[in-house]
Backbone bond lengths (Angstrom), bond angles and torsions (degrees), N, CA, C in turn:
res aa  C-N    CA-C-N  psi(-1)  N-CA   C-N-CA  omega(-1)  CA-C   N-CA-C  phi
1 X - - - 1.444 - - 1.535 110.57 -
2 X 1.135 111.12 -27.32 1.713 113.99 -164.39 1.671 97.34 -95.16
3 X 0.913 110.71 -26.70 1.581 103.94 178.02 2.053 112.56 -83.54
4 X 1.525 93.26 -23.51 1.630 88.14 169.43 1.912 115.69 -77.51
5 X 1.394 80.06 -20.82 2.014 75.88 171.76 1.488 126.62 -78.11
6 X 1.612 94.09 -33.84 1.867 112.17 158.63 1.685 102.58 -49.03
7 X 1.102 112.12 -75.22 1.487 112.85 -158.96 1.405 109.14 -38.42
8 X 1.775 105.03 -46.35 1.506 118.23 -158.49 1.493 113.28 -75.42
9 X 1.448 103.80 -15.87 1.606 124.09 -172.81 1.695 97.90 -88.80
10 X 1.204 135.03 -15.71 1.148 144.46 -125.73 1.916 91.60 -133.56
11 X 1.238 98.47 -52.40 1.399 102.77 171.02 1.406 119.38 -78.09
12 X 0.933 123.81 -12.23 1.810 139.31 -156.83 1.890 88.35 -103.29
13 X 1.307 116.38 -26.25 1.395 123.70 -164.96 1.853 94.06 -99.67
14 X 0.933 115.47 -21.21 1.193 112.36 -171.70 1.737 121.42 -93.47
15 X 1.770 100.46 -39.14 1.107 121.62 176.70 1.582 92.69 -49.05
16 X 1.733 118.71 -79.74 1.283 121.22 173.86 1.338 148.94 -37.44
17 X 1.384 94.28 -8.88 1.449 122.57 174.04 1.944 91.13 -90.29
18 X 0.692 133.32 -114.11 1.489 129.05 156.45 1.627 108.08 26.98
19 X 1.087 120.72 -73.27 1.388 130.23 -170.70 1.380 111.69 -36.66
20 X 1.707 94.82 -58.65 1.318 138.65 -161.49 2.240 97.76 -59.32
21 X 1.600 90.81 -61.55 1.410 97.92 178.06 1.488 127.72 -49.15
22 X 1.686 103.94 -28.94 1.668 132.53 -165.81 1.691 103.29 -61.08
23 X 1.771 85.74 -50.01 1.429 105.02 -164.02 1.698 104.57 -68.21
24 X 1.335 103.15 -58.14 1.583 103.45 -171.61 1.639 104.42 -53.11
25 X 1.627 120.40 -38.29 1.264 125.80 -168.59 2.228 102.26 -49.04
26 X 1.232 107.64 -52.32 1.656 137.31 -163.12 1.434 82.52 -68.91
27 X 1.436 136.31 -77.07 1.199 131.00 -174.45 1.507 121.85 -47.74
28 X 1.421 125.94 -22.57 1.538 120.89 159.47 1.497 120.55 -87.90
29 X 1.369 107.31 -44.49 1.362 84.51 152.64 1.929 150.25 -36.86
30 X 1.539 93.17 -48.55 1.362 102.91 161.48 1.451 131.09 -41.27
31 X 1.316 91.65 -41.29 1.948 119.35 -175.67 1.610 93.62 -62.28
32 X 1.588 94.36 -47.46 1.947 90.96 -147.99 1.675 89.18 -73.74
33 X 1.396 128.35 -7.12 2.265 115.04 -157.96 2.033 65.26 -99.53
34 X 1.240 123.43 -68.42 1.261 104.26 179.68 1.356 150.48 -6.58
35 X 1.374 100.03 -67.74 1.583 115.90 172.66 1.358 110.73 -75.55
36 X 1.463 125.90 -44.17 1.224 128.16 143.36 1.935 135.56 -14.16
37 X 1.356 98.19 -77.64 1.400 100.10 145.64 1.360 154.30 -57.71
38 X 1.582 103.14 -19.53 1.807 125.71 167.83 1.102 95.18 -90.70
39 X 1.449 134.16 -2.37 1.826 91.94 -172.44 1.496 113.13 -86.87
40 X 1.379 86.99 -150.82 1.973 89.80 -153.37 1.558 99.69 -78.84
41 X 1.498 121.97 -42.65 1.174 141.64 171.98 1.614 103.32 -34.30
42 X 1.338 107.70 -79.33 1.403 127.43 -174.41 2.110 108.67 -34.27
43 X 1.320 88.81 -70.19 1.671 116.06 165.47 1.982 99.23 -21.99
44 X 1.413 73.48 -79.57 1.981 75.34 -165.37 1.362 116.97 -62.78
45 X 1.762 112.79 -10.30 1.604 106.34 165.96 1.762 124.98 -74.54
46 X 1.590 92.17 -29.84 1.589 94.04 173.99 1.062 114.34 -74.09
47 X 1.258 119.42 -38.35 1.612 136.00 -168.11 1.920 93.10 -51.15
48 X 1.659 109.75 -66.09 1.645 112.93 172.90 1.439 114.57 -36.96
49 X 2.045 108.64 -54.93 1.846 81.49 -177.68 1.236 105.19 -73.12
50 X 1.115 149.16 -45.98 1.246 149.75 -154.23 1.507 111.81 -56.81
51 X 1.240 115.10 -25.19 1.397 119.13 172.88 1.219 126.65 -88.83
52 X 1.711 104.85 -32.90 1.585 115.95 171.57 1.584 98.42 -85.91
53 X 0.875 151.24 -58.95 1.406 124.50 167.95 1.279 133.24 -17.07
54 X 1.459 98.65 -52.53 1.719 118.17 178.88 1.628 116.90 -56.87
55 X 1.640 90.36 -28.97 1.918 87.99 -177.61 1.335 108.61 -115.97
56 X 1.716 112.70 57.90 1.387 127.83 -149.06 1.315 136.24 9.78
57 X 1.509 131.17 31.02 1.153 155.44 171.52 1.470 119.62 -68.47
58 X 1.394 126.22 142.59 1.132 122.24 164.27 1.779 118.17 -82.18
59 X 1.211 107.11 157.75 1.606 111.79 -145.08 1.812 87.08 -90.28
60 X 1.186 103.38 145.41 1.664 124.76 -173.68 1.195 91.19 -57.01
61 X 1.267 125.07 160.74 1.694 138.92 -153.83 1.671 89.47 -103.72
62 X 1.492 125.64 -44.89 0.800 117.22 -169.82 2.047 110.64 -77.39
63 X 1.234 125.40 10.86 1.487 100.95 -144.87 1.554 58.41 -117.21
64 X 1.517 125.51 -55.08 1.480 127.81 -158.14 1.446 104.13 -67.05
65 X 1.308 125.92 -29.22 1.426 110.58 175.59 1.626 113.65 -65.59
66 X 1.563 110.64 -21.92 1.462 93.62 -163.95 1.535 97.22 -110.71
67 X 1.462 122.62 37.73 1.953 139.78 162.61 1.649 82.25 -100.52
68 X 1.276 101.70 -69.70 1.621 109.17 -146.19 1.392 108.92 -63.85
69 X 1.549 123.73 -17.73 1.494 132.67 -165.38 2.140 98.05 -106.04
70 X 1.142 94.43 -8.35 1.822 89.97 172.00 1.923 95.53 -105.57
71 X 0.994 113.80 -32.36 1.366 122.54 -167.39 1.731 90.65 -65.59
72 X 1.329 107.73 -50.77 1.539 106.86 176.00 1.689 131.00 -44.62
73 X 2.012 85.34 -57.86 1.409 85.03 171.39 1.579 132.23 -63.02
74 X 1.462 103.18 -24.94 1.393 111.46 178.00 1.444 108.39 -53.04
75 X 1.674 114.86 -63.66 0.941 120.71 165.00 1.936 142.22 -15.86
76 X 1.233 91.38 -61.99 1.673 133.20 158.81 1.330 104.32 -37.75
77 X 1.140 133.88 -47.14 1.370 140.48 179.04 1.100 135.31 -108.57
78 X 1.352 94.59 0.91 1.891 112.71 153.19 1.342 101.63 -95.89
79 X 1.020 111.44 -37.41 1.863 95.83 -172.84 1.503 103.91 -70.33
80 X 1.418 126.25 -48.40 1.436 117.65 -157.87 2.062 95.39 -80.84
81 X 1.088 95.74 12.19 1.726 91.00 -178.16 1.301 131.37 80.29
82 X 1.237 101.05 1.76 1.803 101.37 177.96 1.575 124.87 -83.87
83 X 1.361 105.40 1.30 1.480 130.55 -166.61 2.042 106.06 -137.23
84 X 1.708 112.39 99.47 1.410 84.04 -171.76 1.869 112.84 -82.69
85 X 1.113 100.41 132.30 1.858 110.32 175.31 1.750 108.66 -11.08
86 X 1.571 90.66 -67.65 1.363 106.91 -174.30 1.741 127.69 -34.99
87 X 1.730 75.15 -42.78 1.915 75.92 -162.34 1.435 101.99 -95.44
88 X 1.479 114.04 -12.10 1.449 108.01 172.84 1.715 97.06 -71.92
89 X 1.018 122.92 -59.73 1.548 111.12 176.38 1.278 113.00 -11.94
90 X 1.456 93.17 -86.36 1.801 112.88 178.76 1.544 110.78 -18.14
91 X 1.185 113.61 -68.79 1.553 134.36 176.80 1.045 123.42 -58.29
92 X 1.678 129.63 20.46 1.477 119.11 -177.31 1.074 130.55 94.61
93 X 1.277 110.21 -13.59 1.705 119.18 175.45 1.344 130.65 -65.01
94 X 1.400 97.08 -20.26 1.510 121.19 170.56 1.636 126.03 -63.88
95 X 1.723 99.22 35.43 1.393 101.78 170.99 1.475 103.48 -104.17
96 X 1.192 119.55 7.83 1.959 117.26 -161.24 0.965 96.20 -75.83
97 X 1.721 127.05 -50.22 1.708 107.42 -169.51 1.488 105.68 -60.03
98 X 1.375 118.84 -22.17 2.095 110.32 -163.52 1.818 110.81 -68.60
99 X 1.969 98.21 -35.63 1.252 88.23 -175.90 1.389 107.42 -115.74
100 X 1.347 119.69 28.81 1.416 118.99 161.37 1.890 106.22 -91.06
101 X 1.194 104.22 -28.57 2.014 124.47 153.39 1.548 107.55 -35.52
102 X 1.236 99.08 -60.89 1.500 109.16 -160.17 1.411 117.03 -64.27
103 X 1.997 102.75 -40.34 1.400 123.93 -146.06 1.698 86.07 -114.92
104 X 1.087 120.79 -15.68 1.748 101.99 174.58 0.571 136.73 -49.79
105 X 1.754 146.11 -66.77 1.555 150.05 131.01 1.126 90.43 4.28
106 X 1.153 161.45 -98.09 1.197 165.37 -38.37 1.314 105.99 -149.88
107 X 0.887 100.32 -68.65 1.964 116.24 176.57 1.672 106.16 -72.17
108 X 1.246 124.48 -30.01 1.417 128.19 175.76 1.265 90.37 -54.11
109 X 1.593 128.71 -65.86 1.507 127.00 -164.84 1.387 128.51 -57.98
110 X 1.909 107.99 -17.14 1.402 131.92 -164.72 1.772 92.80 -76.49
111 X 1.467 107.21 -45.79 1.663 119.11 -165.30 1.638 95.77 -77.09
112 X 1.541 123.50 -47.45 1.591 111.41 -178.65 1.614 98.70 -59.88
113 X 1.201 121.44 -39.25 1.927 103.64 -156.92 1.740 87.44 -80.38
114 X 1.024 126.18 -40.49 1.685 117.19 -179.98 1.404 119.88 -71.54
115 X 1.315 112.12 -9.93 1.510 113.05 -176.29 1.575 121.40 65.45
116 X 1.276 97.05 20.46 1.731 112.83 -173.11 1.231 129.14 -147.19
117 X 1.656 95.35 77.68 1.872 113.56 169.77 1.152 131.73 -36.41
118 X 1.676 114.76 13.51 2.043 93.47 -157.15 1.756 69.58 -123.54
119 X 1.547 141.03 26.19 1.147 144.19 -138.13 2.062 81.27 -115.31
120 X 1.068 108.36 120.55 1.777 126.08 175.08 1.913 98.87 56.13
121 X 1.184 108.28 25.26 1.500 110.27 169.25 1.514 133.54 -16.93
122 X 1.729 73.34 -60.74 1.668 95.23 -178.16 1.153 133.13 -84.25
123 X 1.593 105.99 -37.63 1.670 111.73 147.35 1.735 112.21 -28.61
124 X 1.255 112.66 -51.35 1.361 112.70 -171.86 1.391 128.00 -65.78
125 X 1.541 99.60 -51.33 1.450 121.89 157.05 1.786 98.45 -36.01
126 X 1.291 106.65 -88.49 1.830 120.28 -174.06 1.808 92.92 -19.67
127 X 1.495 105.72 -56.58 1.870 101.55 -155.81 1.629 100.70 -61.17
128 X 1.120 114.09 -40.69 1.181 120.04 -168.78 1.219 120.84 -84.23
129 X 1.434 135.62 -3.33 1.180 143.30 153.35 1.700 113.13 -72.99
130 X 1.583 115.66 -48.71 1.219 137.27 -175.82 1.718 104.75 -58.60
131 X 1.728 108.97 -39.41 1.238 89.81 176.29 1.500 121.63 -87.71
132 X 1.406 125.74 -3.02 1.459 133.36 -169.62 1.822 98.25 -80.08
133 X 1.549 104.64 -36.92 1.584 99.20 -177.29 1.356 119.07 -82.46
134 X 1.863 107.19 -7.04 1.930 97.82 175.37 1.561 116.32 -71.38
């Protein structure tokens, strides 16, 4: 009897240990799509569409691939589950529908001239999930 309360005490310590790891694991991640998205790189790519948009222009191939290709990966890791939806929401993530807005037209035309629809997918997927939960 005393060794099934060990075990059970033992597993109950472990589960929580686990939990514990899950959480800290989700919270660096956050850090890393974060810093990721603040950096300087990132910055001066939105800054390009955001400006060529503004002077009704379509957004430089190079500035929009590298929104739409982090927007992806973000994406990428909400879908396969390693990232939960929710808390990226919570956390700011909730810019995908603005520049999947911006970058649609845009990327629609990227998949007709490449002949390849499955091209920022998930970005899309991501925007379009992001806007069903505001």
């Amino acid at each position: 009897m005393l060794q099934f309360v060990v075990v059970a005490v033992t597993l109950v310590g472990i589960y929580f240990q686990f939990r514990l790891q899950r959480a800290a694991n989700a919270f660096d991640q956050l850090d890393r799509i974060a810093a990721e998205g603040e950096s300087e790189t990132m910055l001066r790519a939105r800054l390009e569409v955001a400006r060529a948009i503004a002077a009704g222009e379509g957004p430089p191939d190079g500035a929009m691939a590298a929104v739409a290709n982090y927007w992806e990966k973000v994406a990428s890791l909400v879908r396969g589950g390693h990232v939960d939806r929710r808390v990226l929401y919570e956390s700011g993530g909730s810019g995908a529908p603005l520049w999947w807005a911006a970058l649609a037209d845009a990327a629609r035309e990227v998949r007709r001239s490449r002949d390849d629809p499955t091209i920022w997918k998930q970005f899309e997927w991501l925007a379009k999930t992001f806007t069903a939960h505001a």
